[in-house]
C-alpha positions in Angstrom: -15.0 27.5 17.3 -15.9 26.5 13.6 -17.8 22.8 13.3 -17.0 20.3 11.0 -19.8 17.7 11.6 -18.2 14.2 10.7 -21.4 11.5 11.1 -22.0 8.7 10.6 -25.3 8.6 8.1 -25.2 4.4 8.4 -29.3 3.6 8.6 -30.5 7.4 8.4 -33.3 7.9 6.1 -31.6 9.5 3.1 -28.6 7.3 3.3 -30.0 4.5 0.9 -30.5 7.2 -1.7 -27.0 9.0 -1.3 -25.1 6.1 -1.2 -27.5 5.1 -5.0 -26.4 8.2 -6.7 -23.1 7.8 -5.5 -22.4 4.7 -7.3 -24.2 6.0 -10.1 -22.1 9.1 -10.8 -19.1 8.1 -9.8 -17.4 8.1 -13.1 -17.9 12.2 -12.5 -14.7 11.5 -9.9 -12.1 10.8 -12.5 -9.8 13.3 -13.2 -6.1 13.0 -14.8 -4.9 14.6 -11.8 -6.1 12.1 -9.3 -3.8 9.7 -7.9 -5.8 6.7 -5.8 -2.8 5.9 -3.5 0.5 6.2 -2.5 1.4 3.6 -5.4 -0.2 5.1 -8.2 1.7 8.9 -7.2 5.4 7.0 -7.2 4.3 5.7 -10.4 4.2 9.1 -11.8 7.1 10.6 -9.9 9.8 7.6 -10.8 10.2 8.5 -14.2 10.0 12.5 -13.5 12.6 15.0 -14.0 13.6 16.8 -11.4 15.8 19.1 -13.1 15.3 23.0 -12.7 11.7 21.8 -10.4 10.6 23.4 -7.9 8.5 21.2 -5.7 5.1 22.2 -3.6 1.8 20.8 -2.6 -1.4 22.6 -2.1 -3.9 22.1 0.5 -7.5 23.0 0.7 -8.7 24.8 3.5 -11.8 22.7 5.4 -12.8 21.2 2.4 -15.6 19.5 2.9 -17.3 21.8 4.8 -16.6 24.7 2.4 -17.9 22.8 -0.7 -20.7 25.3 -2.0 -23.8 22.6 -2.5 -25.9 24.9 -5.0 -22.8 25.2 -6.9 -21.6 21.6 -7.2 -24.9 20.5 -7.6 -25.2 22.2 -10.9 -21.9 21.2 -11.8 -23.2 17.6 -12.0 -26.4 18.8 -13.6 -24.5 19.8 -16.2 -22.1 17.2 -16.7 -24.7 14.5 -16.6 -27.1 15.9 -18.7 -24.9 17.4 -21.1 -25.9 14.7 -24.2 -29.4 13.4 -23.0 -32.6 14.4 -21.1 -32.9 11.5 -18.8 -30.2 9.6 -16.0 -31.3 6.4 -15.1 -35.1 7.4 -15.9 -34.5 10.6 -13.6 -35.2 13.9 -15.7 -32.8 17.1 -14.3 -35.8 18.1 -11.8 -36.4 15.1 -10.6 -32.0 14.5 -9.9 -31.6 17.7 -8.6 -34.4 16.6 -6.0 -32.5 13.5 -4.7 -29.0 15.6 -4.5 -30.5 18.6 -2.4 -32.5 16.3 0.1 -29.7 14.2 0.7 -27.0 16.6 0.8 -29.1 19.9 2.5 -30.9 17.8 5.2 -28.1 16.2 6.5 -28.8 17.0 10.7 -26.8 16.3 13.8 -27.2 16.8 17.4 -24.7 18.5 19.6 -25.2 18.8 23.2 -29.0 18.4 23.3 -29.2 20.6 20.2 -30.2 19.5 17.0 -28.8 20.9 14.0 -29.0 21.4 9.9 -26.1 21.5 7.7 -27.2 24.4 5.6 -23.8 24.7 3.4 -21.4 22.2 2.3 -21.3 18.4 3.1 -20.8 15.9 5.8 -17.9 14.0 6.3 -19.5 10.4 6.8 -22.3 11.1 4.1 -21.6 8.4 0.8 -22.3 11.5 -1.5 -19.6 13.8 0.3 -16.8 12.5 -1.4 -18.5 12.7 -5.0 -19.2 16.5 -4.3 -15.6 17.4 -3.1 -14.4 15.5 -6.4 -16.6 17.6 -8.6 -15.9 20.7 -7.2 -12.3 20.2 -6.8 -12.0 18.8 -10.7 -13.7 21.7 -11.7 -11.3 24.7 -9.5 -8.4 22.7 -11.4 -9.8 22.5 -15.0 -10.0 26.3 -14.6 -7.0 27.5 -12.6 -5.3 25.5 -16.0 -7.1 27.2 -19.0 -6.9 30.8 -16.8 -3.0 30.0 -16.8 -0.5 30.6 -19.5 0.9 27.2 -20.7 4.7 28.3 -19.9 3.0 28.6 -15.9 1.5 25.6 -15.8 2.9 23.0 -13.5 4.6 19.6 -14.3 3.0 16.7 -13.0 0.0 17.7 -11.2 -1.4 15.4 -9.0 -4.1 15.5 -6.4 -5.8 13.2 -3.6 -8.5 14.5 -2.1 -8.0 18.2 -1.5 -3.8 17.9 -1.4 -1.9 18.9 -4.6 1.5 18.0 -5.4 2.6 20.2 -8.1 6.3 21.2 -9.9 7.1 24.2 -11.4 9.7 25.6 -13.8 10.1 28.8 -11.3 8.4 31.2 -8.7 7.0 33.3 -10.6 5.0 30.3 -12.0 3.9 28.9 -9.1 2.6 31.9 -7.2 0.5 32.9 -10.6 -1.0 29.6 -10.7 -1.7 30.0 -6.9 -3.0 33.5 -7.6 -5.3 31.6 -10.4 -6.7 29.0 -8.4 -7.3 30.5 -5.1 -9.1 33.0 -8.1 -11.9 30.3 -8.9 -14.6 30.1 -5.9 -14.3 32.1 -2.9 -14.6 28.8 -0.9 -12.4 26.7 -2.3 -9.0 28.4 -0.2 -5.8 27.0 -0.9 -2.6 26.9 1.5 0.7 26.5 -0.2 4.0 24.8 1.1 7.5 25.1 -0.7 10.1 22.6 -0.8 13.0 23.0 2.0 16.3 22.0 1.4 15.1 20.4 -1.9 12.0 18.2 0.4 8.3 18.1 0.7 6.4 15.7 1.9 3.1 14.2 -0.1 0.9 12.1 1.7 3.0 9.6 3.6 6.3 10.4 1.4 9.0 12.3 2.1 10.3 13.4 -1.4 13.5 14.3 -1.9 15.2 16.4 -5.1 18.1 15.1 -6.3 20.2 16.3 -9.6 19.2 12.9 -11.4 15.3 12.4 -10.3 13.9 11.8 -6.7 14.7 10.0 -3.7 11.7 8.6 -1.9 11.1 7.0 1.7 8.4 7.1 4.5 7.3 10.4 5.8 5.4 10.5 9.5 4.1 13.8 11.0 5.9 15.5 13.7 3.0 14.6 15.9 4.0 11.3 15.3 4.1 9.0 18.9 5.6 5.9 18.2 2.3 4.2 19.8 1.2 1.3 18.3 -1.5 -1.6 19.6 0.8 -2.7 22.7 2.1 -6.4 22.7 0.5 -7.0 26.1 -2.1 -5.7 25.0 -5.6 -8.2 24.3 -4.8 -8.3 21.1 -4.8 -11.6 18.2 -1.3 -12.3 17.8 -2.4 -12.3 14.1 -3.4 -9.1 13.8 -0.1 -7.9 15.8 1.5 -9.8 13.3 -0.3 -8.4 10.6 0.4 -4.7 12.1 4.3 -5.3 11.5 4.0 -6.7 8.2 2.0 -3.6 6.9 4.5 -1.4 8.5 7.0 -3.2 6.6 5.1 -3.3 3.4 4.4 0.4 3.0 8.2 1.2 3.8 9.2 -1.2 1.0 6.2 0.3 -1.5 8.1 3.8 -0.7 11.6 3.8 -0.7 13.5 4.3 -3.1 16.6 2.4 -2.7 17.2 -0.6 0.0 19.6 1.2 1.7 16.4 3.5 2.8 14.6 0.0 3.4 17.3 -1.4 5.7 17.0 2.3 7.6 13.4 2.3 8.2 13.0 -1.2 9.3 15.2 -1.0 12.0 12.9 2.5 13.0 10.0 0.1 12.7 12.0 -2.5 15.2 12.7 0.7 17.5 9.5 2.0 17.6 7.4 -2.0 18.1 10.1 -2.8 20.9 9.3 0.0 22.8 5.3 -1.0 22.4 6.7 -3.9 23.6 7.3 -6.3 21.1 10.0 -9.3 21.1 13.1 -8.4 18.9 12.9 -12.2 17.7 8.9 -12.1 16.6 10.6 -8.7 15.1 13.1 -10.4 13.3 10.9 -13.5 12.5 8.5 -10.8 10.4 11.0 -9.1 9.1 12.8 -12.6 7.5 9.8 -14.1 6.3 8.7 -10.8 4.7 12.2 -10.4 2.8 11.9 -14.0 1.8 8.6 -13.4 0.0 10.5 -10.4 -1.4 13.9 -12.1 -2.5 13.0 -15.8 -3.1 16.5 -17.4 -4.4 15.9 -20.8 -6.0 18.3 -23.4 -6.9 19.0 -22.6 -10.4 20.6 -19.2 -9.2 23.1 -20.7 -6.6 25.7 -19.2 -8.5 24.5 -15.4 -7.5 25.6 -16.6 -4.0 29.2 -15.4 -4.8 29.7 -11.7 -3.4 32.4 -11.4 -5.8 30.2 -12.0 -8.8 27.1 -9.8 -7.8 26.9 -6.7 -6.6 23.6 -6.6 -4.8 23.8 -8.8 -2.3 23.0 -8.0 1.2 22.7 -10.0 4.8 20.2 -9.6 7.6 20.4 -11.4 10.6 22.8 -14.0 8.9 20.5 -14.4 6.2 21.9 -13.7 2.6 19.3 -12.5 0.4 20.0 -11.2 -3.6 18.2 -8.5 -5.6 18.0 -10.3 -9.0 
């Protein structure tokens, strides 16, 4: 079976010096495609059109451990020293130094055997990340200028190594897969299509509709429903904090409150069977839609159903979208 070392590098002898050059060259990490969160992707989709789309995401295959070192080294090389012959006092010699001992002597032991990564990087390492970015931003740069304009997709966007990408047809999607999986024999992407006009992106479940997109929580069909259990020796705080995050990332992501009101009563489901009181449930769940929908005294009048139209109730509790 392949490896995929993940270690923890805290207190080795190069970890110091990775985590340095990290921070220094992490401005190489930006790229218009990257998205930083969940947040920062609805941002972009919300005011998308989904008209005449077709919808997929991209995955690489094992990315950080088929990130060519020699390769992406140079890459930063390049970009760094593009305009000047010094970085922080380092010449090129002297940086290419620091990246190769602290990305080709990263070592591990494995059933009383020790081990050297000879290829790619270590998840764990502070300088893996800054590697995947820069080879990653540089397979998309060039899968775009390879690719005819017309078959170029709408709103890329990319965490990590997933893609979410739209595209005017087929025949435009599979050249621009053809194109990228075209760039570095390592970098190997897997594509999935939309089905029955959904795809999922990180934790969202999108959703195609004639007029835009319909978003709401997404969770993996591996998905168990086990959270920390309430009899469990756990700070109440911290179980308390564990529902209001739940809560918080469904509001983040759906779309509409009708979507809201659905997945909170799956997040009530799924803590009552962990074991959790329906009235520290519904406790949660009212304080966390009263720092939502705050309705002073000044807008007493809303109260009337008749005269607005987004009013809803929970628990007896009349709340108003304003």
């Amino acid at each position: 079976m392949p490896l995929r070392p993940i270690l923890s590098s805290i207190g080795s002898y190069s970890y110091d010096c990775a985590r340095w050059l990290s921070d220094s060259l992490s401005e190489l990490r930006h790229h218009e495609t990257c998205v930083k969160d969940t947040l920062t992707f609805l941002s972009l989709l919300q005011d998308r059109s989904s008209s005449g789309k077709i919808m997929t995401s991209f995955d690489v295959t094992s990315l950080f451990t088929n990130v060519p070192v020699e390769f992406t080294i140079n890459l930063i090389l390049d970009s760094v020293f593009r305009r000047s012959d010094e970085f922080n006092g380092l010449k090129r010699r002297d940086m290419k130094k620091l990246l190769e001992w602290v990305v080709k002597t990263a070592k591990f032991q494995f059933n009383g055997r020790f081990y050297r990564q000879v290829d790619g990087v270590a998840m764990g390492s502070p300088i893996a990340p800054l590697m995947a970015d820069v080879c990653m931003n540089y397979v998309i740069d060039q899968a775009l200028v390879v690719t005819p304009p017309e078959c170029r997709p709408d709103l890329p966007c990319r965490y990590v190594d997933d893609l979410f990408l739209l595209f005017p047809n087929e025949d435009s999607l599979n050249r621009f897969f053809t194109n990228i999986n075209s760039i570095h024999r390592n970098i190997v992407f897997t594509k999935v299509l939309e089905t029955n006009n959904c795809l999922h992106f990180l934790d969202v479940l999108i959703e195609k509709t004639s007029t835009g997109f319909i978003t709401s929580t997404y969770r993996k069909p591996t998905h168990t429903g086990l959270y920390s259990k309430w009899s469990s020796f756990v700070p109440l705080h911290r179980k308390r904090n564990l529902v209001n995050s739940l809560l918080r990332r469904t509001y983040d992501i759906a779309s509409s409150y009708q979507l809201v009101h659905t997945e909170f009563m799956n997040i009530k489901r799924m803590l009552s069977r962990n074991g959790y009181p329906n009235n520290f449930l519904d406790r949660c769940i009212q304080q966390f839609l009263n720092s939502k929908y705050c309705v002073t005294q000044q807008r007493d009048a809303w109260l009337n159903p008749l005269l607005h139209p987004n009013i809803f109730h929970y628990n007896y509790h009349i709340w108003v979208l304003i």
